[in-house]
C-alpha positions as CSV (number, residue, x, y, z in Angstrom):
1,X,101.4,90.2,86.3
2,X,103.1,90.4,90.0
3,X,99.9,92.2,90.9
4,X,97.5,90.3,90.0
5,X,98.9,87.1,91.3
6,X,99.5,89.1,94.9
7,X,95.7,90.1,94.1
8,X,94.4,86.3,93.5
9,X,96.5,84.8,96.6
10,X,94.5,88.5,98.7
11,X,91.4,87.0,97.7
12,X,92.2,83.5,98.5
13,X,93.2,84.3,102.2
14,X,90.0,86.5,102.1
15,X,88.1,83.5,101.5
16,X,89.7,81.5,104.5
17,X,88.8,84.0,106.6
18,X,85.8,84.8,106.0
19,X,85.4,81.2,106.6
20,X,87.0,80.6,109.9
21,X,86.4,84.4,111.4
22,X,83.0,82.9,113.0
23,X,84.3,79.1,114.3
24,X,86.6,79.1,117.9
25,X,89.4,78.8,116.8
26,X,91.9,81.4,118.2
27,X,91.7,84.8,117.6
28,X,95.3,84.3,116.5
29,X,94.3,82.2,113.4
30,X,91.6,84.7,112.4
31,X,94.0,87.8,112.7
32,X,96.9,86.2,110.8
33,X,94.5,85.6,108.0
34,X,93.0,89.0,108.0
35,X,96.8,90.3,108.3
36,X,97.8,88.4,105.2
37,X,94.8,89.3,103.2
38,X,95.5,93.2,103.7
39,X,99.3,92.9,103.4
40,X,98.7,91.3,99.8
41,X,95.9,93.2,98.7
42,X,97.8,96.7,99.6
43,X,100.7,94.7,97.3
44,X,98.4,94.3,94.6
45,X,97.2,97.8,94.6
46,X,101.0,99.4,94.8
47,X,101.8,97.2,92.2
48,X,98.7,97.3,89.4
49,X,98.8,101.4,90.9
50,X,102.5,101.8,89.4
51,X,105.8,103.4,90.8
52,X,106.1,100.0,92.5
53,X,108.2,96.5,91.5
54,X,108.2,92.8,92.9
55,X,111.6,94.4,94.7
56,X,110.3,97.2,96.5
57,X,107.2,95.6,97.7
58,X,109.3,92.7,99.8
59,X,108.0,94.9,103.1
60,X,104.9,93.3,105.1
61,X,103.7,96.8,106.5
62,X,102.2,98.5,102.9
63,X,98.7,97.9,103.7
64,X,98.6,101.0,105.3
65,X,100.8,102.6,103.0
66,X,98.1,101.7,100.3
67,X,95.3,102.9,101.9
68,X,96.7,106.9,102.3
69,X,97.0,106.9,99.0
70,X,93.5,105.0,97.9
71,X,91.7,108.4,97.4
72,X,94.2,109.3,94.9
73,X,92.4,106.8,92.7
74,X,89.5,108.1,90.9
75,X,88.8,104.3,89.3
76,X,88.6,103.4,93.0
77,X,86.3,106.0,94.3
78,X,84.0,105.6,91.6
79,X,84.2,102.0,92.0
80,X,83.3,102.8,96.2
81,X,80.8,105.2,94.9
82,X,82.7,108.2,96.6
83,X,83.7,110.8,96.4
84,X,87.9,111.1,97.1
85,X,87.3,113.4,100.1
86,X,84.8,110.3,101.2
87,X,87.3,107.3,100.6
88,X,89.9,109.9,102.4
89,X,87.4,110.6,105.5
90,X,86.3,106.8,105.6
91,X,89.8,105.2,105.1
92,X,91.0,107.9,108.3
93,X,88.1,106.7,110.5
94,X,89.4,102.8,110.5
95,X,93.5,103.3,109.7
96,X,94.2,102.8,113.5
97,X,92.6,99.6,113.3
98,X,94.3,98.7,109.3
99,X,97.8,99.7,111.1
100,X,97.1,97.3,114.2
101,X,96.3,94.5,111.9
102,X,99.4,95.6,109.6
103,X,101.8,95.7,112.7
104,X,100.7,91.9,113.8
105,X,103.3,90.7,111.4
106,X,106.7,89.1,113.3
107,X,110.1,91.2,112.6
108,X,110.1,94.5,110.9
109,X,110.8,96.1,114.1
110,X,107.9,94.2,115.8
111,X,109.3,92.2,118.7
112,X,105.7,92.0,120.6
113,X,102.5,90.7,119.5
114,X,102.2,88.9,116.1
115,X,99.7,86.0,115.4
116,X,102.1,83.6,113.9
117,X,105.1,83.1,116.7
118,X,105.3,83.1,120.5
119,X,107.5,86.3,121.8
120,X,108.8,87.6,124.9
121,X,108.6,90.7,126.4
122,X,110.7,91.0,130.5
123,X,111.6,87.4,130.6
124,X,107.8,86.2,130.2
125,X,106.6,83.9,126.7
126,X,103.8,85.0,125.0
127,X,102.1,82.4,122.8
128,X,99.4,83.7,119.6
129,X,97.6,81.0,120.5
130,X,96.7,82.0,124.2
131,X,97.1,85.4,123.9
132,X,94.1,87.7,123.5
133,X,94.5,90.2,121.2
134,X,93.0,93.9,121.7
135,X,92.8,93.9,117.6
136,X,90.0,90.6,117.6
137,X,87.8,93.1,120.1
138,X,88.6,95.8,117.9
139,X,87.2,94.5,115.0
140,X,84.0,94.0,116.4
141,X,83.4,98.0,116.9
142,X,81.6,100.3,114.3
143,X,84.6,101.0,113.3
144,X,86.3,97.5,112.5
145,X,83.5,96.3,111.0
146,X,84.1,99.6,108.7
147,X,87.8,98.5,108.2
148,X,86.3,94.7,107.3
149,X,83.7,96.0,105.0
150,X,86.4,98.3,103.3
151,X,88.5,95.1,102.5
152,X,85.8,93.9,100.9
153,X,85.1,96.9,98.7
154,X,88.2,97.0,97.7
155,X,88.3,93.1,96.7
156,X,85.2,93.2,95.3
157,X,85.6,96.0,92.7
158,X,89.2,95.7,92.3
159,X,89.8,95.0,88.7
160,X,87.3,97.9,88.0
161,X,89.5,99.7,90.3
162,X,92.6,98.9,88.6
Protein backbone atom coordinates (compact mmCIF):
# COMPACT_ATOMS: atom_id res chain seq x y z
CA UNK A 1 0.00 0.00 0.00
CA UNK A 2 2.79 2.62 1.35
CA UNK A 3 4.49 2.01 -1.94
CA UNK A 4 2.30 2.56 -4.25
CA UNK A 5 0.93 5.68 -2.84
CA UNK A 6 4.93 6.98 -2.55
CA UNK A 7 4.82 5.63 -6.29
CA UNK A 8 1.46 7.66 -7.44
CA UNK A 9 2.66 10.99 -5.54
CA UNK A 10 6.62 10.07 -7.78
CA UNK A 11 4.61 10.17 -10.78
CA UNK A 12 2.65 13.13 -9.94
CA UNK A 13 5.77 15.38 -9.18
CA UNK A 14 7.06 13.76 -12.51
CA UNK A 15 4.32 15.26 -14.25
CA UNK A 16 5.05 18.91 -12.81
CA UNK A 17 8.22 18.62 -13.95
CA UNK A 18 8.16 17.57 -16.91
CA UNK A 19 5.88 20.45 -17.17
CA UNK A 20 7.83 23.39 -15.89
CA UNK A 21 11.52 21.85 -16.73
CA UNK A 22 11.27 24.00 -20.15
CA UNK A 23 9.43 27.52 -18.82
CA UNK A 24 12.04 30.23 -16.84
CA UNK A 25 11.33 29.73 -13.87
CA UNK A 26 14.37 29.11 -11.64
CA UNK A 27 16.45 26.30 -11.94
CA UNK A 28 15.62 25.98 -8.22
CA UNK A 29 11.86 25.09 -8.93
CA UNK A 30 12.84 22.60 -11.56
CA UNK A 31 15.50 20.79 -9.36
CA UNK A 32 13.24 20.55 -6.26
CA UNK A 33 10.77 18.79 -8.45
CA UNK A 34 13.17 16.44 -10.05
CA UNK A 35 14.58 15.91 -6.26
CA UNK A 36 11.23 14.98 -5.00
CA UNK A 37 10.25 12.78 -7.87
CA UNK A 38 13.50 10.53 -7.36
CA UNK A 39 13.39 10.71 -3.52
CA UNK A 40 9.74 9.10 -3.76
CA UNK A 41 10.17 6.92 -6.59
CA UNK A 42 13.56 5.24 -4.85
CA UNK A 43 10.77 4.97 -1.72
CA UNK A 44 8.43 3.19 -3.85
CA UNK A 45 10.90 0.80 -5.17
CA UNK A 46 12.47 0.00 -1.42
CA UNK A 47 9.17 -0.41 -0.31
CA UNK A 48 7.13 -2.66 -3.18
CA UNK A 49 11.11 -4.31 -3.40
CA UNK A 50 10.72 -5.56 0.38
CA UNK A 51 13.11 -5.55 3.57
CA UNK A 52 11.75 -1.97 3.78
CA UNK A 53 8.74 -0.28 6.12
CA UNK A 54 6.94 3.23 6.11
CA UNK A 55 9.56 3.59 9.32
CA UNK A 56 12.74 3.03 7.82
CA UNK A 57 12.11 4.89 4.70
CA UNK A 58 11.60 8.47 6.71
CA UNK A 59 15.31 9.32 5.14
CA UNK A 60 15.27 11.86 1.90
CA UNK A 61 18.66 10.42 0.47
CA UNK A 62 17.41 6.57 -0.79
CA UNK A 63 17.25 7.49 -4.35
CA UNK A 64 20.61 6.52 -4.65
CA UNK A 65 20.36 3.77 -2.34
CA UNK A 66 17.69 2.32 -4.78
CA UNK A 67 19.41 2.67 -7.73
CA UNK A 68 22.73 0.28 -6.54
CA UNK A 69 20.54 -2.13 -5.99
CA UNK A 70 18.12 -1.80 -9.37
CA UNK A 71 20.15 -4.52 -11.19
CA UNK A 72 19.30 -6.93 -8.52
CA UNK A 73 15.89 -6.87 -10.09
CA UNK A 74 15.36 -9.18 -12.87
CA UNK A 75 11.44 -7.80 -13.31
CA UNK A 76 13.26 -4.49 -13.82
CA UNK A 77 15.90 -5.40 -16.21
CA UNK A 78 13.55 -7.11 -18.30
CA UNK A 79 11.26 -4.37 -18.06
CA UNK A 80 14.58 -1.86 -19.29
CA UNK A 81 15.27 -4.47 -21.78
CA UNK A 82 18.77 -5.24 -20.14
CA UNK A 83 20.62 -7.11 -19.15
CA UNK A 84 21.62 -6.69 -15.03
CA UNK A 85 25.29 -6.07 -15.91
CA UNK A 86 23.60 -3.23 -18.44
CA UNK A 87 21.20 -1.56 -15.81
CA UNK A 88 24.45 -1.91 -13.46
CA UNK A 89 26.87 -0.21 -16.21
CA UNK A 90 24.08 2.43 -17.17
CA UNK A 91 22.82 3.29 -13.60
CA UNK A 92 27.12 3.81 -12.74
CA UNK A 93 27.49 6.17 -15.68
CA UNK A 94 24.68 8.88 -14.25
CA UNK A 95 24.86 7.99 -10.19
CA UNK A 96 27.13 11.18 -9.73
CA UNK A 97 24.49 13.12 -11.21
CA UNK A 98 21.19 10.87 -9.18
CA UNK A 99 23.47 11.57 -5.87
CA UNK A 100 23.80 15.54 -6.67
CA UNK A 101 20.05 15.69 -7.18
CA UNK A 102 19.58 13.40 -4.01
CA UNK A 103 21.94 15.69 -1.89
CA UNK A 104 19.76 18.97 -2.89
CA UNK A 105 17.50 18.08 -0.06
CA UNK A 106 17.83 20.69 3.18
CA UNK A 107 19.23 18.87 6.61
CA UNK A 108 20.49 15.39 6.64
CA UNK A 109 23.84 16.73 7.02
CA UNK A 110 23.37 19.09 4.01
CA UNK A 111 23.97 22.64 5.27
CA UNK A 112 24.81 24.12 1.55
CA UNK A 113 22.95 24.06 -1.45
CA UNK A 114 19.25 22.83 -1.49
CA UNK A 115 16.46 24.12 -3.80
CA UNK A 116 13.86 24.78 -1.25
CA UNK A 117 15.59 27.26 1.61
CA UNK A 118 18.18 30.07 1.54
CA UNK A 119 21.59 28.87 3.51
CA UNK A 120 24.76 30.32 4.53
CA UNK A 121 28.03 29.36 4.09
CA UNK A 122 31.15 32.23 5.80
CA UNK A 123 28.61 34.75 6.88
CA UNK A 124 27.23 35.08 3.19
CA UNK A 125 23.05 34.08 2.33
CA UNK A 126 22.53 31.95 -0.43
CA UNK A 127 19.00 32.07 -1.86
CA UNK A 128 17.61 28.80 -4.29
CA UNK A 129 16.04 31.21 -6.06
CA UNK A 130 19.25 33.22 -7.28
CA UNK A 131 21.57 30.75 -6.98
CA UNK A 132 22.76 28.81 -10.06
CA UNK A 133 23.01 25.38 -9.55
CA UNK A 134 25.99 23.20 -11.22
CA UNK A 135 23.22 20.15 -11.13
CA UNK A 136 20.60 22.31 -13.76
CA UNK A 137 23.93 22.36 -16.27
CA UNK A 138 24.51 18.95 -15.44
CA UNK A 139 21.51 17.71 -16.54
CA UNK A 140 21.80 18.90 -19.76
CA UNK A 141 25.02 16.61 -20.55
CA UNK A 142 24.77 13.07 -22.28
CA UNK A 143 24.84 11.96 -19.21
CA UNK A 144 21.93 13.74 -17.39
CA UNK A 145 19.75 13.42 -19.98
CA UNK A 146 20.67 9.50 -19.28
CA UNK A 147 19.90 10.03 -15.60
CA UNK A 148 16.31 11.86 -16.83
CA UNK A 149 15.50 9.21 -19.26
CA UNK A 150 16.30 6.44 -16.61
CA UNK A 151 13.60 8.16 -14.34
CA UNK A 152 11.41 7.67 -16.87
CA UNK A 153 12.09 4.03 -17.49
CA UNK A 154 11.69 3.33 -14.28
CA UNK A 155 8.20 5.26 -13.97
CA UNK A 156 7.12 4.07 -16.96
CA UNK A 157 7.44 0.24 -16.51
CA UNK A 158 7.16 0.29 -12.84
CA UNK A 159 4.31 -1.89 -11.99
CA UNK A 160 5.77 -4.48 -14.52
CA UNK A 161 8.77 -3.89 -12.57
CA UNK A 162 7.29 -4.50 -9.28
Amino acid sequence: MWGNAFLQQAKSDWKVYREIKDLPLDDCHKLYYLRITTEKLGKAALLKGGGYNPENIRKHKLFVKYLQQAHRNPNLCKALKMRPHQVKEYIDGVLSIANSIQNLVPGEGNNGANAEYPWEISGKIYIPASYKFPEAKLLETVEGRKFLNLVKSILENFESAY
